[in-house]
DRENDO-1510 file (C-alpha; in Angstrom, 1 decimal, always signed):
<recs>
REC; n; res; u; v; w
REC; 1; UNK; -6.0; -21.6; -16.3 .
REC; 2; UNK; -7.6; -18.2; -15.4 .
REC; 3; UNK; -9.5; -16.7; -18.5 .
REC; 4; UNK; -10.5; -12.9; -19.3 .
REC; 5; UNK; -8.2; -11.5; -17.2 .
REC; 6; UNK; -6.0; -9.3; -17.4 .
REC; 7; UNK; -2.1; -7.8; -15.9 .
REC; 8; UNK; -0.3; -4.7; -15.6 .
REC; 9; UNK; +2.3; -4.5; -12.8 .
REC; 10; UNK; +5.6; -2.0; -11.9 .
REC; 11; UNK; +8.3; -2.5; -9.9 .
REC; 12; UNK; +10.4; -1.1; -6.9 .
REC; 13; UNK; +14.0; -1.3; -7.9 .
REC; 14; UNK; +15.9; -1.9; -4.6 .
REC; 15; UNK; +17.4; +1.3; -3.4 .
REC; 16; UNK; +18.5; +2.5; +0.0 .
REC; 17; UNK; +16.6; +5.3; +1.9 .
REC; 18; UNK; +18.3; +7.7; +4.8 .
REC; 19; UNK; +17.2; +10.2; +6.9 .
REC; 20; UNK; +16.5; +13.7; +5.6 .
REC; 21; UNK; +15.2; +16.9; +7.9 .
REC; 22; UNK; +13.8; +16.6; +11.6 .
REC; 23; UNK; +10.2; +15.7; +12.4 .
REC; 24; UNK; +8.0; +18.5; +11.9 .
REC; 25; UNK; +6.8; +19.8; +16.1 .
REC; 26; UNK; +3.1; +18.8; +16.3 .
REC; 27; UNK; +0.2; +21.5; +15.6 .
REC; 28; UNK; -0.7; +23.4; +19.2 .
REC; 29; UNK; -4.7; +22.3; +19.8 .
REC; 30; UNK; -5.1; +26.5; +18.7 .
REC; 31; UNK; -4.0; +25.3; +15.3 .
REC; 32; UNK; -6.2; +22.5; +15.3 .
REC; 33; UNK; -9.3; +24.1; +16.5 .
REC; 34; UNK; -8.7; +26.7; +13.4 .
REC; 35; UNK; -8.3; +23.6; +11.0 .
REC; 36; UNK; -11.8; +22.8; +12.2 .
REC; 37; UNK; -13.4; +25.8; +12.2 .
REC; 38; UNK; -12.2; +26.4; +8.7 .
REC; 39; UNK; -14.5; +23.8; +7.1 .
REC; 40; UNK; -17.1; +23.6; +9.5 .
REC; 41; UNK; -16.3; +20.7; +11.2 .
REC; 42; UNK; -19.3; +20.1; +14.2 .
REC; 43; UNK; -21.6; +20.4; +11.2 .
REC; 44; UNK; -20.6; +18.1; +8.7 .
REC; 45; UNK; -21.6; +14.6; +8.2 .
REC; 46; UNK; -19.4; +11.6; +10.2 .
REC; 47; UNK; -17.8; +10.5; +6.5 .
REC; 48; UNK; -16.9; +14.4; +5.5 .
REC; 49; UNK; -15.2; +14.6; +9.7 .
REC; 50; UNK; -13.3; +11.6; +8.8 .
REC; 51; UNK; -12.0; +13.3; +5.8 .
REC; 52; UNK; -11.7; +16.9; +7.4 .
REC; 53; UNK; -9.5; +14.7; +10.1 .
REC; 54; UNK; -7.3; +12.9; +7.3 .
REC; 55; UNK; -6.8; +16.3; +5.8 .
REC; 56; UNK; -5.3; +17.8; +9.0 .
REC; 57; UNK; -3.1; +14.9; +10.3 .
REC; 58; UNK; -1.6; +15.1; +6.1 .
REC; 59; UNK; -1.7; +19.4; +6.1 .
REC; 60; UNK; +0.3; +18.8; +9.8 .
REC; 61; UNK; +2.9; +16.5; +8.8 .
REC; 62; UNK; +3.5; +19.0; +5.7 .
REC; 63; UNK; +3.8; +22.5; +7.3 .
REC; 64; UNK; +4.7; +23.6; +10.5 .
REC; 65; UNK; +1.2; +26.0; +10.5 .
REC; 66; UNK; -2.4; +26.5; +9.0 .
REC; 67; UNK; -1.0; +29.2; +7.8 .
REC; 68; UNK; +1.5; +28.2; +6.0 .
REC; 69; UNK; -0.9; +25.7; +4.8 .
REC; 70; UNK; -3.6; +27.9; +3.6 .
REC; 71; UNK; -0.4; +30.1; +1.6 .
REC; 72; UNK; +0.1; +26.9; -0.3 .
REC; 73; UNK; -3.1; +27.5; -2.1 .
REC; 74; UNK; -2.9; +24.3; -4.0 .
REC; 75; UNK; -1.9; +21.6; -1.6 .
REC; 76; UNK; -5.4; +21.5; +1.0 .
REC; 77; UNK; -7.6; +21.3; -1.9 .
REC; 78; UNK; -5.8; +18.3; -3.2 .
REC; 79; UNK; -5.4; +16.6; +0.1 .
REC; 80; UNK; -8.7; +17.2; +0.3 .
REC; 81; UNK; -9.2; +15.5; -2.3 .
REC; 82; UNK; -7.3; +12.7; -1.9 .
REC; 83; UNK; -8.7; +11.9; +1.7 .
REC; 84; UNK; -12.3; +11.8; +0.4 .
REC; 85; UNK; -11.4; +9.4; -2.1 .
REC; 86; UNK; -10.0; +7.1; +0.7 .
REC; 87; UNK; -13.5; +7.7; +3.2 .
REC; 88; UNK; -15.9; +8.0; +0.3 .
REC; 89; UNK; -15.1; +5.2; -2.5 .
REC; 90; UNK; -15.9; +1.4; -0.9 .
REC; 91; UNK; -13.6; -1.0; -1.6 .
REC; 92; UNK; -16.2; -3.2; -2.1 .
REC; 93; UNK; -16.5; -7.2; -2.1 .
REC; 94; UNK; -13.5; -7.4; +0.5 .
REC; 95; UNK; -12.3; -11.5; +1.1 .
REC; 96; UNK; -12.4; -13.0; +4.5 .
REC; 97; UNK; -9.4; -13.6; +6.6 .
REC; 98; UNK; -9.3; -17.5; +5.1 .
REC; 99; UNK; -9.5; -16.3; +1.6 .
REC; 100; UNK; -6.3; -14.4; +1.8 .
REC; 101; UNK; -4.4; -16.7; +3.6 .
REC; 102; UNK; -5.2; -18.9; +1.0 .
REC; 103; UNK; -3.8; -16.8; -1.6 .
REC; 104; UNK; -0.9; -15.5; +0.5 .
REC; 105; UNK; +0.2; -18.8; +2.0 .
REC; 106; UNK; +0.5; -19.9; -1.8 .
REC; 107; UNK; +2.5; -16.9; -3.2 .
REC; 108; UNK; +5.0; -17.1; +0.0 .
REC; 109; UNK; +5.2; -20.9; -1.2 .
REC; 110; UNK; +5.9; -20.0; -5.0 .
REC; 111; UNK; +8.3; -17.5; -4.1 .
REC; 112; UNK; +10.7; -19.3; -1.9 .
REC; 113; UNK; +10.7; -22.4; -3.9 .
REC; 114; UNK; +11.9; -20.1; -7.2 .
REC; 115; UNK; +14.5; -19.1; -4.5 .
REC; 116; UNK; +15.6; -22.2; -3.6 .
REC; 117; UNK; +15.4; -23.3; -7.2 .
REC; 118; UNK; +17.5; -20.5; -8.7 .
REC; 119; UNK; +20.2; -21.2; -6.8 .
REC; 120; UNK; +19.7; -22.3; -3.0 .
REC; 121; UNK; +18.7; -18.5; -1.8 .
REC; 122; UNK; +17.8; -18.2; +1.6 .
REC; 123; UNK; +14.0; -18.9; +2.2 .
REC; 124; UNK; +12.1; -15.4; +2.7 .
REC; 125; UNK; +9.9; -15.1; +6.4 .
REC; 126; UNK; +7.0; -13.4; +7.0 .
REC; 127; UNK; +6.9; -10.0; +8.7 .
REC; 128; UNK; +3.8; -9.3; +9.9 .
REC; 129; UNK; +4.5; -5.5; +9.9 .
REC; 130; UNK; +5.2; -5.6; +5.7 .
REC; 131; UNK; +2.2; -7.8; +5.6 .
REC; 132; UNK; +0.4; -4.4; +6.7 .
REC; 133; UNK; +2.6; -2.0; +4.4 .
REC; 134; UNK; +1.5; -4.1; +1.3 .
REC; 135; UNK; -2.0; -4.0; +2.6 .
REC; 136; UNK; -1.5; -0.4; +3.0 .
REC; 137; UNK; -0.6; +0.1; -0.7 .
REC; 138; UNK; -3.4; -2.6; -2.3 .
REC; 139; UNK; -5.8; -0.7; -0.4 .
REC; 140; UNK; -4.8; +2.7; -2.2 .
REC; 141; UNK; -4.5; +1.5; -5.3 .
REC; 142; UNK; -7.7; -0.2; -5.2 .
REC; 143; UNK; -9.5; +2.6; -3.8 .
REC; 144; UNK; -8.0; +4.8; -6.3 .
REC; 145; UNK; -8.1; +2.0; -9.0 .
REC; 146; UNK; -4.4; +3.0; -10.1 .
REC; 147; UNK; -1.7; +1.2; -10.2 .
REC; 148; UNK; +1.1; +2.7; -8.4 .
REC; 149; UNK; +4.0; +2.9; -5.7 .
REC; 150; UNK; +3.5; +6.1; -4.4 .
REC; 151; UNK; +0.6; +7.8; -2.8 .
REC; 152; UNK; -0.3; +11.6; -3.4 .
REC; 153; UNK; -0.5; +14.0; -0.8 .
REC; 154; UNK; -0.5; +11.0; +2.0 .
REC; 155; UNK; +2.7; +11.9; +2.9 .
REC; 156; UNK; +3.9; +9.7; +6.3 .
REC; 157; UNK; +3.0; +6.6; +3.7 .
REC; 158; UNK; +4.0; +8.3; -0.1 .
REC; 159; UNK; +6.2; +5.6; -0.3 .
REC; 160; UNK; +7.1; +2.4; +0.2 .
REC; 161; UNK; +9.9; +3.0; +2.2 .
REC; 162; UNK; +7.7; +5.6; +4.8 .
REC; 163; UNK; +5.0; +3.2; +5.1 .
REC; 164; UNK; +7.4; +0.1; +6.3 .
REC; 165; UNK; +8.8; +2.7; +8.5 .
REC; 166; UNK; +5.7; +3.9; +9.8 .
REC; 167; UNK; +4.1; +0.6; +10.9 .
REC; 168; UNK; +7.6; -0.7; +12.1 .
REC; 169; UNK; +7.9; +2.5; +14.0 .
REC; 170; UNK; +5.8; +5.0; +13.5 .
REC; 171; UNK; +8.2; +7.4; +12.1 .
REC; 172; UNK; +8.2; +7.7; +8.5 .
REC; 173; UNK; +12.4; +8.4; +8.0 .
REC; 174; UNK; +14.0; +5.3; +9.2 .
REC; 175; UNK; +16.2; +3.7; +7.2 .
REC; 176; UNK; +15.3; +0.4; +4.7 .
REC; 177; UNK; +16.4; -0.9; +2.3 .
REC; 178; UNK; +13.3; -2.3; +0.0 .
REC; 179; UNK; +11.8; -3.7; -3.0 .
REC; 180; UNK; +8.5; -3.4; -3.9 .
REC; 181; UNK; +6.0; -5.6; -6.8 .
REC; 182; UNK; +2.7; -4.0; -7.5 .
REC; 183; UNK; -0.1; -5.6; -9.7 .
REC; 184; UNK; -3.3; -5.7; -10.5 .
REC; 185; UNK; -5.4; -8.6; -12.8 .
REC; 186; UNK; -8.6; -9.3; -13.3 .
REC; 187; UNK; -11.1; -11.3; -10.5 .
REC; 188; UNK; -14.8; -13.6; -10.4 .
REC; 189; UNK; -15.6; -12.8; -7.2 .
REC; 190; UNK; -18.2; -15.6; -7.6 .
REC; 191; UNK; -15.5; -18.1; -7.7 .
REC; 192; UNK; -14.0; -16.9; -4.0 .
REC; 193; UNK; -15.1; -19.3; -2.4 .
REC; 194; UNK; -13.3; -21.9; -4.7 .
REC; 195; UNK; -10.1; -22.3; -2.6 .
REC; 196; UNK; -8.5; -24.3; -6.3 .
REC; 197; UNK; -9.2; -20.4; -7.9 .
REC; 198; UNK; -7.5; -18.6; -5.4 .
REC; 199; UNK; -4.7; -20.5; -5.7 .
REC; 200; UNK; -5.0; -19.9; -9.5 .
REC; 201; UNK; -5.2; -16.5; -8.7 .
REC; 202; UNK; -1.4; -16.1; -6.7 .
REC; 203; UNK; +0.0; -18.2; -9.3 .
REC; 204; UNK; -1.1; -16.0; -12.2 .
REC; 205; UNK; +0.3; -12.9; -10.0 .
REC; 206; UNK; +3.5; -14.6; -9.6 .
REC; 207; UNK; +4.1; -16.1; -13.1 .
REC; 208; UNK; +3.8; -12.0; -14.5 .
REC; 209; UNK; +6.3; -11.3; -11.8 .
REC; 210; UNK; +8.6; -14.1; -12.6 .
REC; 211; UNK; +8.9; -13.6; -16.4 .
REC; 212; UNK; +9.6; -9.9; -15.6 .
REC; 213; UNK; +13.4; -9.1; -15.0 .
REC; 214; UNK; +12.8; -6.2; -12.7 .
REC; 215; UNK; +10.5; -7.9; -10.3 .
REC; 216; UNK; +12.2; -10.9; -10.5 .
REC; 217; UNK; +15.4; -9.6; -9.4 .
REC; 218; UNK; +13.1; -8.3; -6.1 .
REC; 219; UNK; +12.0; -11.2; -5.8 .
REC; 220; UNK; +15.6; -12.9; -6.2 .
REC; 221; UNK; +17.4; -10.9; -4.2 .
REC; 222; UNK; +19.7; -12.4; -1.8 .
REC; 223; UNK; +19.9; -9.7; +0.7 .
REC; 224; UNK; +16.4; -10.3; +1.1 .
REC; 225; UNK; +15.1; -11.8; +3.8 .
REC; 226; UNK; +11.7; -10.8; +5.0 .
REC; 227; UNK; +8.6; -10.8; +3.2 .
REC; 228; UNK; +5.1; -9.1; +3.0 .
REC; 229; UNK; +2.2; -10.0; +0.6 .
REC; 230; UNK; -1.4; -8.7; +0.5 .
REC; 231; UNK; -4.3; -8.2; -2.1 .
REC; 232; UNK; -7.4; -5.8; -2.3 .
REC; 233; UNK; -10.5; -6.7; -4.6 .
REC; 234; UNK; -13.1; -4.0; -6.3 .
REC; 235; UNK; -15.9; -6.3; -7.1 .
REC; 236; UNK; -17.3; -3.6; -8.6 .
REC; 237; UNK; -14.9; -3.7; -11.3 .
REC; 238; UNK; -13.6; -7.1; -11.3 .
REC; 239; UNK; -10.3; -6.8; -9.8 .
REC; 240; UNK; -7.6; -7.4; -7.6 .
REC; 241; UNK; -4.7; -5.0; -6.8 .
REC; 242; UNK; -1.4; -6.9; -5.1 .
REC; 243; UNK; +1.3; -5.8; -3.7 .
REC; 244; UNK; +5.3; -8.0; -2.7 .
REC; 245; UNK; +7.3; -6.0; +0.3 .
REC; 246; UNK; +10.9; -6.9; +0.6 .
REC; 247; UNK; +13.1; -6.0; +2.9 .
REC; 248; UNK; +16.9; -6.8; +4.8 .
REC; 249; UNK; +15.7; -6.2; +8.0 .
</recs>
């Protein structure tokens, strides 16, 4: 048993997503250059470039000019914002490659034998891509120590349907149908290297999402039938963020 820890999770009921308006045409290197030479950008520091960068691929994606960037007066400041918190806050105390396969290996295990149990479901696989889109999200929430689905002012991955579609495709509007489990509980990073504990560890994720109807319905579902699991750890505060992708296709 896993003491002093403790759960919260949400789910991602399963919906359907189509496509909406037509990809925004790309900034002309003009528009770029004034971007840059709004904030300075050949004398700032490597980690302030890296957010100046993140900031204009977001502000790009959003409005068809700086212009009509800088007349939303709110909008750059908070993307801003939000891009320094993603080059600025260290996810700190990351595990190594054998560590989470450890832990994921034994949650893939745990959900497909619930599956088979409850009924003879068809066995989930794992898609490397949703792999990535979970990681995406237990990065984010880790970084912003938050538990949530979407992402603010990131918009090609401010949900979970645009970030499948963006690392299947690299478009954010294709069309998925999804479910999504997102948790967080606490973690001894002294006890990583305790393969028993990580096991401990999936288990404990998996038993919150089991006893809850919502995510156990994702996890259920028959339509189902490709998976993605990853986690994210702040040593600093004695967590780990997780995140279940689901998807038809």
């Amino acid at each position: 048993m896993i003491r002093n820890s403790v759960l919260f999770f949400i789910l991602f009921p399963l919906i359907s997503f189509g496509q909406s308006s037509k990809k925004p045409k790309p900034w002309s290197d003009k528009m770029k250059t004034a971007f840059y030479d709004k904030y300075n950008y050949e004398e700032k520091s490597e980690n302030d470039k890296k957010v100046i960068d993140c900031a204009l691929d977001k502000a790009s994606h959003k409005f068809p000019s700086l212009k009509q960037a800088e007349n939303d007066v709110k909008y750059l400041p908070k993307i801003l914002e939000a891009c320094s918190l993603s080059v600025h806050i260290p996810i700190t105390g990351q595990l190594t490659k054998e560590q989470e396969e450890i832990i994921y290996n034994e949650m893939l295990y745990l959900v497909n034998t619930f599956r088979y149990q409850s009924g003879g479901t068809q066995i989930l696989k794992t898609d490397p891509d949703l792999v990535k889109a979970a990681k995406i999200q237990s990065n984010y929430m880790a970084v912003t120590n938050m538990l949530n689905h979407n992402q603010s002012g990131n918009i090609p991955y401010s949900t979970v349907s645009r970030r499948v579609s963006m690392v299947k495709t690299g478009d954010y509007k294709s069309i998925y149908s999804i479910g999504e489990n997102v948790t967080y509980t606490g973690f001894d990073s002294e006890e990583a290297n305790n393969p028993k504990y990580l096991m401990e560890i999936a288990s404990e994720l998996f038993e919150a999402w089991k006893a809850s109807k919502g995510h156990r319905e994702n996890i259920l579902t028959r339509e189902f039938k490709h998976f993605g699991f990853a986690v994210t750890i702040r040593k600093d505060l004695e967590l780990i963020y997780a995140t279940q992708v689901f998807t038809e296709q």
